[in-house]
C-alpha positions, 0 to 999 in steps of 0.5 A: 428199265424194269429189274428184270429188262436189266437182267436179260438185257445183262444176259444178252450183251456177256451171251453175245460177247462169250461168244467171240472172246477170243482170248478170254475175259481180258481180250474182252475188256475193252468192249466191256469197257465199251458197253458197260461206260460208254454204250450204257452208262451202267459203270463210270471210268473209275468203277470200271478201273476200281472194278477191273482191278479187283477181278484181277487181284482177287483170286478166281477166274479172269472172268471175274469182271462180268460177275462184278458188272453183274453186280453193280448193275442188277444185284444178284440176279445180274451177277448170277445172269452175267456170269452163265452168260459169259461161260455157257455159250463159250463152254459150248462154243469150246466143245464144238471147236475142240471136235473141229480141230480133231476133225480138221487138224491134218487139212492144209489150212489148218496149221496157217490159221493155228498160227494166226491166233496167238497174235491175235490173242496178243494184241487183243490182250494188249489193247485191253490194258491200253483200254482199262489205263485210259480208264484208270489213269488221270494225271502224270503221276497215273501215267507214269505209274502205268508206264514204270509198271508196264517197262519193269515187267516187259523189260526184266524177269522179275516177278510182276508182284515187285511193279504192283508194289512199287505201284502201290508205294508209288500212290500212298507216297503221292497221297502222303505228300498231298499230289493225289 
């Protein structure tokens, strides 16, 4: 596939998906994970892992993650043309919703759909870790890392900096022991 074939095919698959993102860039990723490992091979389970991590972790926008796909796949070019793809038509998407919901905010259906949405963002969110673990996560070390993280921050009121720490620790104590 020619450069810029990769490019406009780039522009096309985060276009498309902008477009029904609801709850934003990490409901979308287990269909970024989808397209980007699965459907076309352009990221492997661990650049995925290693590439989702960093968007979460650097400061900036959620939508890092597109950027970097862009990126890996077709340089520059594919940074540049994922990233407009993914907040144009969204932006646009964005406006013409927020002049329905001032158009339609007193019709008697409205608050009943209002209210459907957070759950739905919810378990869109949810899935997304779901699906980026399974990427991540090889071996019981992995997995219990993930699940110890997911317990302390879902259990307790503490910051989630403390599970990314113990997390850490947890992986350079592995890795000074020789089990990972």
């Amino acid at each position: 596939m020619s450069d810029d074939a990769l490019v406009l095919k780039l522009a096309m698959t985060f276009g498309a998906l902008s477009l029904v993102s609801v709850g934003g860039a990490p409901a979308m990723m287990p269909e970024i994970h989808r397209i980007t490992v699965e459907a076309t091979g352009w990221l492997t389970n661990a650049e995925f892992a290693r590439d989702f991590a960093i968007s979460q972790t650097a400061p900036g926008p959620n939508f890092m993650m597109i950027s970097l796909v862009g990126w890996r796949v077709a340089g520059f070019a594919g940074l540049v043309a994922a990233t407009l793809a993914a907040v144009v038509p969204s932006s646009i998407l964005a406006i013409i919703v927020g002049r329905l919901y001032t158009r339609f905010s007193l019709m008697a259906w409205f608050p009943l759909v209002k209210s459907a949405l957070p759950p739905l963002v919810l378990g869109l969110i949810v899935a997304s870790g779901v699906v980026t673990a399974r990427a991540a996560v090889s071996g019981v070390l992995g997995f219990g890392i993930v699940m110890a993280s997911a317990s302390f921050v879902a259990l307790s009121r503490r910051n989630p900096l403390f599970a990314i720490a113990g997390g850490a620790a947890a992986g350079i104590l592995a890795g000074r022991l020789g089990l990972i």
